[in-house]
C-alpha positions in Angstrom: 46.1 9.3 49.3 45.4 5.5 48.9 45.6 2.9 46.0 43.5 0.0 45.0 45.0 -2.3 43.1 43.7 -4.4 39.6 44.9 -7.2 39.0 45.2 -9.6 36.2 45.4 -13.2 36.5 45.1 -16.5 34.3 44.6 -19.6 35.4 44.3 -23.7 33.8 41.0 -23.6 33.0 39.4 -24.1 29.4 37.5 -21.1 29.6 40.9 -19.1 30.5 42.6 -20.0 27.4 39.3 -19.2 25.3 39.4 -15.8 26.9 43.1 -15.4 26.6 43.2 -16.2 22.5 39.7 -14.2 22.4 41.7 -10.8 23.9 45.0 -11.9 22.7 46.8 -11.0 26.0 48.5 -13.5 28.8 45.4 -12.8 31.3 41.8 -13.6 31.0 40.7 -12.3 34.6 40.6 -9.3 36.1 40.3 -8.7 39.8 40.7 -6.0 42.5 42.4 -6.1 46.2 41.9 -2.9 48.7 44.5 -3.0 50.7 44.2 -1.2 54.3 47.7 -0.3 54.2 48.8 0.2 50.4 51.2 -2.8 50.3 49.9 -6.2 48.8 50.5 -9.0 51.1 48.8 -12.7 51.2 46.0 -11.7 53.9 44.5 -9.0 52.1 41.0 -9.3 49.9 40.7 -10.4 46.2 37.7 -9.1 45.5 36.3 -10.5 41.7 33.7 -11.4 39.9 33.8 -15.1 39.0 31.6 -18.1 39.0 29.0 -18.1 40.9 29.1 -14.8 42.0 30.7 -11.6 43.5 33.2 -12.9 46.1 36.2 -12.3 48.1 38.8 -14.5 49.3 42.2 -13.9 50.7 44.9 -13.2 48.1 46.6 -16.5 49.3 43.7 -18.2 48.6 43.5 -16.4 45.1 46.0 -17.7 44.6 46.0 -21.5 45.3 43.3 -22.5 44.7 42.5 -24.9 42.5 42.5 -23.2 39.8 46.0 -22.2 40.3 45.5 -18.4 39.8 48.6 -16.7 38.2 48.9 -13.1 38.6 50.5 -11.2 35.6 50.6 -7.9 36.5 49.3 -5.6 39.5 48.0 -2.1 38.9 48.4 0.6 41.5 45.9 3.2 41.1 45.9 6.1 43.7 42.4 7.3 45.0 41.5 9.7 47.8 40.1 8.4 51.3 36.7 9.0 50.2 36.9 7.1 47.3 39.0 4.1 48.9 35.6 4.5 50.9 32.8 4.3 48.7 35.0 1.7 46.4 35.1 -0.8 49.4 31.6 -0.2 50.3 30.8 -1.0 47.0 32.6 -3.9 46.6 31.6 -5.4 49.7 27.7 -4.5 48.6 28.8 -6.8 45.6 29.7 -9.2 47.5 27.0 -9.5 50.0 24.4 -9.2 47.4 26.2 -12.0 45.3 26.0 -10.6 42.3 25.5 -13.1 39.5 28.5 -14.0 37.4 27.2 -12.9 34.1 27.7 -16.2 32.0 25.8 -15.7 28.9 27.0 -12.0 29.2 30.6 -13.2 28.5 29.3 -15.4 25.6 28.0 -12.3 24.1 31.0 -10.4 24.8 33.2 -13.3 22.9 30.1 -13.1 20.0 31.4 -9.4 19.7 35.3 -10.4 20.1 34.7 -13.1 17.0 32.6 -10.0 15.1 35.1 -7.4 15.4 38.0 -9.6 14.0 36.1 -10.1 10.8 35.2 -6.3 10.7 32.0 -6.6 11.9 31.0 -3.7 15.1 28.6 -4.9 17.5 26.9 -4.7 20.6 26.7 -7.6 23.5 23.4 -9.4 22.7 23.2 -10.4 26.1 23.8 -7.5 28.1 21.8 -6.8 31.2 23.0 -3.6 32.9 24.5 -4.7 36.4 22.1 -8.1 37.0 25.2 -10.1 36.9 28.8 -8.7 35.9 31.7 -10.7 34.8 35.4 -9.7 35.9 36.1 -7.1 33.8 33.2 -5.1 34.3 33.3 -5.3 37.9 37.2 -4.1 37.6 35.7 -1.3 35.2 32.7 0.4 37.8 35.5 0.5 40.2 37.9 2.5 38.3 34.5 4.4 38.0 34.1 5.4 41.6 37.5 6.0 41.0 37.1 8.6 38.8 38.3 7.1 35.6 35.8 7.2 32.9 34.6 4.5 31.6 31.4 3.7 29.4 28.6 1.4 29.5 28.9 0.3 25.9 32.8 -0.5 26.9 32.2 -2.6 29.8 29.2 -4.4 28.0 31.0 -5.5 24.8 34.9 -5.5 26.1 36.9 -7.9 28.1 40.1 -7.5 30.4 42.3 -6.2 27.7 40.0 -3.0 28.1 40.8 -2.7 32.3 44.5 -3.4 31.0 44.9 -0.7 28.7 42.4 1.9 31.3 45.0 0.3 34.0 48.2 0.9 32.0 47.1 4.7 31.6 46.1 5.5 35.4 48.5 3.7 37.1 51.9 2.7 38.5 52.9 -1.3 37.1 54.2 -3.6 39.1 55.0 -6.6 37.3 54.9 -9.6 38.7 
C-alpha cells in the first residue's frame, strides 16, 4: 500500500483571498505530492495546477516561493502500487504536456460560487473538459485514478472546498 498526498495551501496573492472568501475556507489551492517513500519531506514533488500551466517543483520550493505558499492541511490517502503508478504517470503526462491553467474556467467556477449563494444552481459557462484544468480539478482526476468517485459536473463548477470535503472522507489528516 502507498499514499499520495493533497494538499491545501494559500498564499498572498489577490486572487487567493478571492478564492478563499468565494469557498469560505482558509485555502484557495489545492495540490498533490507523490512521495516515493510515504513520508513528506522538502525534496519531494508538488505537483499542481497553477498559472501557466501543469507543473512540479520541489516542496521546498512550494513553498518559498514568492508567493509564500502556506500549507493548511495534508491529506493522506492510501492507494495500491498500481495506482501510485498510473497516478504518477498521469501527473507527469500533465506536466510534460503543460496543461493550460484554466483561467476563464475559474471565473466561471466563481460565476457559479456567486449563483449558488443567491439560490441560483448553475453550470460553469466556461468549462472545456480537460483543455486546461485549474487546481482543484487536477486534485479531483487524481483522487479518480484513485478510485474515489468524483463527477464531471463537480469538478467543472466546484473549487477546493470540494477536494477538502472528498479528502476529509478518504483520508488520514495531518494538520499542519
Amino acid at each position: 500500500m502507498r499514499k499520495i498526498v493533497i494538499g491545501f495551501s494559500y498564499s498572498k496573492t489577490m486572487i487567493s483571498k478571492i478564492i478563499r472568501k468565494a469557498e469560505g475556507t482558509e485555502f484557495s489551492h489545492v495540490f498533490v505530492v507523490l512521495p516515493p517513500d510515504g513520508e513528506v519531506d522538502n525534496n519531494d514533488y508538488v505537483y499542481q495546477e497553477s498559472f501557466p500551466s501543469c507543473n512540479k517543483t520541489t516542496l521546498k520550493d512550494f513553498l518559498y516561493n514568492s508567493h509564500q505558499n502556506v500549507v493548511t492541511e495534508y491529506h493522506f490517502i492510501p492507494v495500491t502500487e498500481e495506482q501510485f503508478a498510473v497516478i504518477k504517470a498521469y501527473a507527469d503526462e500533465c506536466v510534460a504536456k503543460k496543461v493550460p491553467y484554466g483561467s476563464i474556467q475559474l471565473v466561471g467556477m466563481g460565476i457559479v460560487a456567486l449563483l449558488k449563494k443567491i439560490g441560483i444552481k448553475a453550470k460553469n459557462p466556461f468549462s472545456d473538459g480537460s483543455s486546461s484544468m485549474v487546481c482543484s480539478e487536477f486534485a479531483g482526476r487524481i483522487l479518480s485514478l484513485a478510485g474515489i468517485t468524483i463527477s464531471k459536473s463537480e469538478l467543472d463548477n466546484e473549487g477546493p472546498a470540494l477536494i477538502h470535503r472528498i479528502a476529509q472522507q478518504n483520508s488520514v489528516c495531518v494538520d499542519i
